[in-house]
N, C-alpha and C positions, 0 to 999 in steps of 0.2 A: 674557367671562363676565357674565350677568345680573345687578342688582343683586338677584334674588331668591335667585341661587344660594348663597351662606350661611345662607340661611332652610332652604334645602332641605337642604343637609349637615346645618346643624346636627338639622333632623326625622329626617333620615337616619340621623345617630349616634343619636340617642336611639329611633330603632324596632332601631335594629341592637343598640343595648345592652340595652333589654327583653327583644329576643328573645334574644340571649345567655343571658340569665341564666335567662330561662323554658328554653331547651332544654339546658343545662346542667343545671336542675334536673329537667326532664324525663330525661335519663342517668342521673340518681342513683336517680331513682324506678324505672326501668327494670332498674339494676344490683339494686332491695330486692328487686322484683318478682320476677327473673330467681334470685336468692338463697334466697328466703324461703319461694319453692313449689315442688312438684315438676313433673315438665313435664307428664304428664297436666293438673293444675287450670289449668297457664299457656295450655296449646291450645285449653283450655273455654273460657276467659277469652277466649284472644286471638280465637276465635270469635266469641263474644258481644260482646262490643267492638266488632265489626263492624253489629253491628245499627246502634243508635242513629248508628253513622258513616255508614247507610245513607242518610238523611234530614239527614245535617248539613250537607251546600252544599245542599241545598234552603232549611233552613229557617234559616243560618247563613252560616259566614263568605261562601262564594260567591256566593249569590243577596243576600245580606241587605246586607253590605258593598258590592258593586261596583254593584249596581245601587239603591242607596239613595244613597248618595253623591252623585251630578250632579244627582238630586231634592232632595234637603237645600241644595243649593248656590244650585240654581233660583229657590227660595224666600224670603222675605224671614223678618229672622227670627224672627217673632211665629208669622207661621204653618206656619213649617219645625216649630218645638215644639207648634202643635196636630197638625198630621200627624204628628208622632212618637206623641205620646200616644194618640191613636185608632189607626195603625200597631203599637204596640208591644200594645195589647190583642190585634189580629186576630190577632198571631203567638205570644202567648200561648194562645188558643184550639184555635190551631192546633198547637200542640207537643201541649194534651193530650189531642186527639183519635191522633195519630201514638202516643203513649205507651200509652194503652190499647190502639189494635190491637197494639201492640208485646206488651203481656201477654196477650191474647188469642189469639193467633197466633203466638206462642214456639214450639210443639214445631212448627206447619207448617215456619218458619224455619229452625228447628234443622235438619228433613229436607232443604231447601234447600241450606243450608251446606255441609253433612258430605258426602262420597263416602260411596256405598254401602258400601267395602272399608274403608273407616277403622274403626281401634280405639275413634275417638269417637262408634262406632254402635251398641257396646254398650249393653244397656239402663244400667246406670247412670254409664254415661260422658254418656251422651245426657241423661237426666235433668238432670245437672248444668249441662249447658249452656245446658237452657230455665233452666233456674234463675238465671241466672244471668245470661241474656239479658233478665228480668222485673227485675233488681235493677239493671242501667244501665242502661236503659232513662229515668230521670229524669236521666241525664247531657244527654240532648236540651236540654231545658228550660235548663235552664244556662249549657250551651254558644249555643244561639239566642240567648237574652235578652243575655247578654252581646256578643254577633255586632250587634246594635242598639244597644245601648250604646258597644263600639266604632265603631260607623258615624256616629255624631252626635258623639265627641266627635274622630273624624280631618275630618271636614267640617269643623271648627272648626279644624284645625290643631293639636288639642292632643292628643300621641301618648304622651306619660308612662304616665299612669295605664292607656289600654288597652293602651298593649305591654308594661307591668310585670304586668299581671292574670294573665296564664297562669303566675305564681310560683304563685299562692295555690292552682291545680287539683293542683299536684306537691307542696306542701307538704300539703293536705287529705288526698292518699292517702298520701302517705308514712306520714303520722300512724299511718292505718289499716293498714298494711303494719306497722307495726314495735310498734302495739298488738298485732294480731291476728296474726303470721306462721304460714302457713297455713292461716285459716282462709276458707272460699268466700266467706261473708258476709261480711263485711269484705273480700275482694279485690272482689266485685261492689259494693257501697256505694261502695268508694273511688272510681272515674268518677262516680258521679251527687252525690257530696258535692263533688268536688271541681269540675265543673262549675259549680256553685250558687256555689260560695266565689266561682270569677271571675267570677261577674255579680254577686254583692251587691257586691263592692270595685271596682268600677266607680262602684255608684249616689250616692256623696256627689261624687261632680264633675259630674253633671247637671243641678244648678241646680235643686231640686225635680220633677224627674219622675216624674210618675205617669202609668197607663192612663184613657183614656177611653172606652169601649162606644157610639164611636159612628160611623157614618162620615165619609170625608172626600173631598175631589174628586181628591186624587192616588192612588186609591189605584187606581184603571182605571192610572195611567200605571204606579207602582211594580209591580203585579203586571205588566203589558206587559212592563216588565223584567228584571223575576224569571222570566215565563215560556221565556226562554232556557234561563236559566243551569239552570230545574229540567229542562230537555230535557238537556240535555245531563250533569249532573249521574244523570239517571236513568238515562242510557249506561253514566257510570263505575260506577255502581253496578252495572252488569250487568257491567262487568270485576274490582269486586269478588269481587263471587257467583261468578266462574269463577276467579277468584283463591284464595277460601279454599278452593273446592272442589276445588280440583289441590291446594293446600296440606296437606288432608287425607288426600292417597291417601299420602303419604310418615311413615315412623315416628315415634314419641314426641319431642318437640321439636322438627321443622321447621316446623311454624306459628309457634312462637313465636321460632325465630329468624329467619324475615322479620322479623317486626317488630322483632327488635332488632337488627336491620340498618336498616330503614328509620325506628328513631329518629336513628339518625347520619345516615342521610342527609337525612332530613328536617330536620335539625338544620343541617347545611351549605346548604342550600337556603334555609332561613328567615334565615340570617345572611345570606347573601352575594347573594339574589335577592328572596324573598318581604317582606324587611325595606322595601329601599332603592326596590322597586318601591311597596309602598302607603303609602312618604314622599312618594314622587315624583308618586303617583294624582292628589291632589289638586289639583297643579301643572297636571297631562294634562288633566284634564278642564276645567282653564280657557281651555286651546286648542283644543278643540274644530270651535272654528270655525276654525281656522287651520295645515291641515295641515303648515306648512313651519317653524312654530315649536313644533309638536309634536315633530317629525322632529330637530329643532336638540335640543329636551329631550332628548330617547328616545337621541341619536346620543352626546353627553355622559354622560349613565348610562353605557349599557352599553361605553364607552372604559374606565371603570374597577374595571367589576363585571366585565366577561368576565374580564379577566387575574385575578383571584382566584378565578374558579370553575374555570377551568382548571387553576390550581394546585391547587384543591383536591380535583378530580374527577381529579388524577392520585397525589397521596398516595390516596388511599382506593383506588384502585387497586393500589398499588403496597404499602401496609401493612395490609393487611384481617385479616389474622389477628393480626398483633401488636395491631393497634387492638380490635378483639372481645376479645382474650385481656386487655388491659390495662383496658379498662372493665366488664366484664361476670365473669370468673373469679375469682371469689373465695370461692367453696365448693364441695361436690359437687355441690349441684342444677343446676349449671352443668353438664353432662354433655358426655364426648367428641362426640355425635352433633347438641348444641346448636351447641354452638363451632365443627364443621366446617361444618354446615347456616348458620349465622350468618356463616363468614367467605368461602362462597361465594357468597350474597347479596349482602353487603355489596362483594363484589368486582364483583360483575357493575354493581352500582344505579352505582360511581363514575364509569362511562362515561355514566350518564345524568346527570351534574350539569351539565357544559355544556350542552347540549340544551333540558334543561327550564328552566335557570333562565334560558334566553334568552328562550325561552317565555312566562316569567312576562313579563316587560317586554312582551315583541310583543302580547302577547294585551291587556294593557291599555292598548295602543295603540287595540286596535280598540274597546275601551269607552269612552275617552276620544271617539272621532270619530261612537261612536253606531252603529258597525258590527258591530252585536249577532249579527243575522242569518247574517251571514258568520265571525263566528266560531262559531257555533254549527256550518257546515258542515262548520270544520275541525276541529272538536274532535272530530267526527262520525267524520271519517278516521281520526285519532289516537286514538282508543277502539277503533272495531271491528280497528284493526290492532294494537293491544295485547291483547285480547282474543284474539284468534285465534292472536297469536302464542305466549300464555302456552295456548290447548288445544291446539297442537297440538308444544309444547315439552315436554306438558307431563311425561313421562317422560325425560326428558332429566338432573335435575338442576336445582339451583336457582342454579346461575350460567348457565346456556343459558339457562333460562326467564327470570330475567330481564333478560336480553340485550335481551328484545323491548320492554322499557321503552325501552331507550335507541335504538333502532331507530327507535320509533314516536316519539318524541321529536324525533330529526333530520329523521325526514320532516314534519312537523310546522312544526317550523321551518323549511324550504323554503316551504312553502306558505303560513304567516302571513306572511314577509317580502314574497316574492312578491308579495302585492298589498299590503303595504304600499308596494309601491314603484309600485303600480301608483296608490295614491290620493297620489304624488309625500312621503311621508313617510319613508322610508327606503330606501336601495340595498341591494339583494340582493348585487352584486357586493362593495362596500364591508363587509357584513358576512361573505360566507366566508371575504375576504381577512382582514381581522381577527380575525375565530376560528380562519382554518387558523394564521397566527402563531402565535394562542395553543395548539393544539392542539404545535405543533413543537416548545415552551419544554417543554410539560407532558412531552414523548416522553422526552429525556432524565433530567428529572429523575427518574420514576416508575423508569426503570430503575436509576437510581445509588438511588436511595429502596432502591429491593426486593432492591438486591445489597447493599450495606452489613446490612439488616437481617437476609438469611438467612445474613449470614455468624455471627451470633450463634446461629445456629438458630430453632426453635419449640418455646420453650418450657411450662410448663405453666402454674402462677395468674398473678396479673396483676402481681406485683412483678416475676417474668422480663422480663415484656415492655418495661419500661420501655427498659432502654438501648437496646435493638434501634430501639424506635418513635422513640427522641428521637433517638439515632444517623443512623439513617435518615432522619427527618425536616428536621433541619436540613439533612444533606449533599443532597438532595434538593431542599430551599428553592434553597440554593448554586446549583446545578443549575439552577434555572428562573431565579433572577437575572444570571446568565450569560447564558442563552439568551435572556432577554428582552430584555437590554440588546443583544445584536446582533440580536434582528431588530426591535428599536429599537418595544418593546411602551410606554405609558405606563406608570409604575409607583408616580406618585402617584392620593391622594387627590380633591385638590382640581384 
């Protein structure tokens, strides 16, 4: 073990405890939201949400983050902070040009969105949703500025303050959620306040930063490498667009319960991948030149994040409706047609948590070594085969459809590793043997998980569900510690 590797645990735990508590509190916000309106304004909502997410890895964490980072590092660092401050204006600029067409261009987007056959086509269903697509809309702003803010102070190694910040966007709407319950305006205000909140409580650890209006000589290199990630970025967003627009042809509350399915999933992914990978980033990108100590990092991670994602992409599996029923039910708005639509999502997304959160790691393999290009191709695969597979799923049900996440996800992973081992950075062979392991641990447990808890049944608000899910979920854990320890899985830490 490196004498960096305690530097890196120790950043590890402390992005893994931010994001904790940010997606933690993102559940609570989700349970007021999911509580406090009825599903018609939550499908508006969950629609319009979608805009401004439209443009957020262009002009945020994905383009802003990974490809600002090895430039911030490159630099010495008088003029790493002029480039920021001339950087941070142009991307200022550029949010509020995106924001205005964003108001200008609501009801075309709206038509975009919606399925023709959707109830949300009604004239004043539709209405509300331009309505409302114009009131987040300044979540952009927020969410960017902070995306730069977090990029300058991870280059510096100092991950506190930006992976505590996503508290302050769940606490702003909460606010607004348990002020106003029910009403549009305050559910659309809540994203673009609560946005704002996480880049202003960023700005007192920046050492005085401010914007400059002027140009600077990196900034040919940084957009070179932004211009990726917005290719690819503009992909997902066209598997968005076919995403809400299947999500629309289905009744009252199935838009919105993808998404409160994919808070939890999202939520296990940023603990147990998205965290420990952009602790690790900064470590990657300082091997760059050096594929075989790259490959040494990257092989160390993913020893001790696979076995947890496994485990945990097999509970969610195996508990999806106890786990919906026990975070999300706790009044009528919460509807039978939510909770079934919500616990077949969430059932389908846990077979993609292995997949993609290997992903995560692999892929910032290839930006550590400079291998923009090439990932871009495969990202390319893994869009159009997610895409395609959610149109032509797409009357199926929302556990078939989205099957094709975790589909496009493994193939995916075949072909990032793939040449990673071809630029001598990590074995393909080496990693299916170690995830087929972990996949074998996860087999029994899910099933001891999911027979324990139906033995309690399915019950209705979320006090029922508890002994089922804790029942479950321990004899389940049991279950994978067994199986890990004979096929002789690592199941420490450090």
């Amino acid at each position: 073990m490196s004498r960096a590797s305690p530097r890196i645990l120790r950043n590890t735990l402390v992005v893994m405890a931010g994001t904790l508590a940010s997606r933690v509190l993102g559940l609570v916000r989700q349970q007021f939201f999911v509580n406090l309106f009825p599903d018609a304004l939550k499908d508006a909502f969950t629609v319009a949400y979608r805009v401004p997410n439209l443009f957020r890895e262009i002009l945020a964490e994905g383009a802003v983050q990974n490809a600002l980072i090895p430039i911030i590092k490159g630099l010495s660092e008088a003029e790493a902070r002029v480039f920021l401050r001339r950087f941070g204006a142009l991307l200022l600029g550029l949010n509020l040009l995106f924001i205005g067409l964003g108001w200008l261009l609501a009801p075309w987007i709206a038509h975009l969105l919606i399925d023709r056959s959707s109830y949300l086509n009604q004239p004043e269903q539709f209405a509300q949703v331009v309505y409302l697509i114009r009131l987040v809309m300044p979540f952009l702003l927020g969410i960017s500025m902070g995306a730069l803010f977090t990029a300058v102070l991870q280059a510096e190694e100092r991950f506190g303050a930006s992976s505590f910040a996503p508290i302050m966007f769940n606490l702003g709407s909460i606010a607004l959620f348990v002020l106003w319950p029910g009403n549009p305006t305050a559910l659309g205000l809540s994203a673009a306040v609560g946005g704002l909140l996480q880049a202003l409580v960023q700005l007192p650890y920046l050492r005085g930063f401010w914007l400059e209006w002027k140009p600077h000589r990196a900034f040919g290199e940084a957009l070179r490498r932004m211009g990726p990630f917005t290719f690819t970025t503009g992909l997902r967003q066209i598997l968005n667009l076919v995403l809400v627009n299947v999500l629309t042809r289905y009744p009252a509350g199935a838009t919105n319960a993808f998404y409160n399915a994919e808070v939890i999933y999202l939520m296990v992914l940023g603990l147990l991948s998205t965290s420990p990978a952009m602790a690790l980033y900064p470590r990657m990108a300082d091997q760059q030149n050096d594929p075989v100590a790259l490959g040494n990092l990257l092989r160390r991670a993913l020893e001790r994040v696979v076995v947890l994602m496994g485990l945990a992409g097999g509970l969610l599996v195996a508990l999806a409706p106890w786990l919906v029923g026990a975070l999300y039910a706790f009044s009528a708005n919460f509807t039978p047609e939510n909770r079934f639509y919500s616990s077949q999502t969430l059932t389908a997304m846990g077979f993609a948590v292995l997949p993609w959160g290997i992903n995560t790691f692999l892929l910032r393999g290839f930006y550590a070594l400079g291998e923009v290009a090439r990932a871009v191709q495969v990202s390319v695969v893994i869009l159009v085969l997610n895409a395609l597979g959610y149109w032509l799923l797409r009357d199926t049900g929302l556990f078939a459809l989205n099957l094709s996440t975790a589909v496009a996800g493994l193939v995916g992973l075949l072909i990032y590793a793939a040449r990673l081992e071809r630029l001598q950075v990590l074995s393909l062979r080496w990693l299916l043997e170690f995830s087929g392991r972990v996949v074998l641990a996860a087999l029994p447990s899910a099933a001891v998980a999911y027979g324990v808890a139906r033995w309690f049944g399915f019950p209705g608000y979320f006090l029922h569900n508890l002994p089922p899910l804790i029942a479950g979920g321990l004899m389940g854990l049991a279950a994978f510690f067994v199986a890990a320890r004979w096929l002789k899985l690592p199941l420490r830490l450090r």
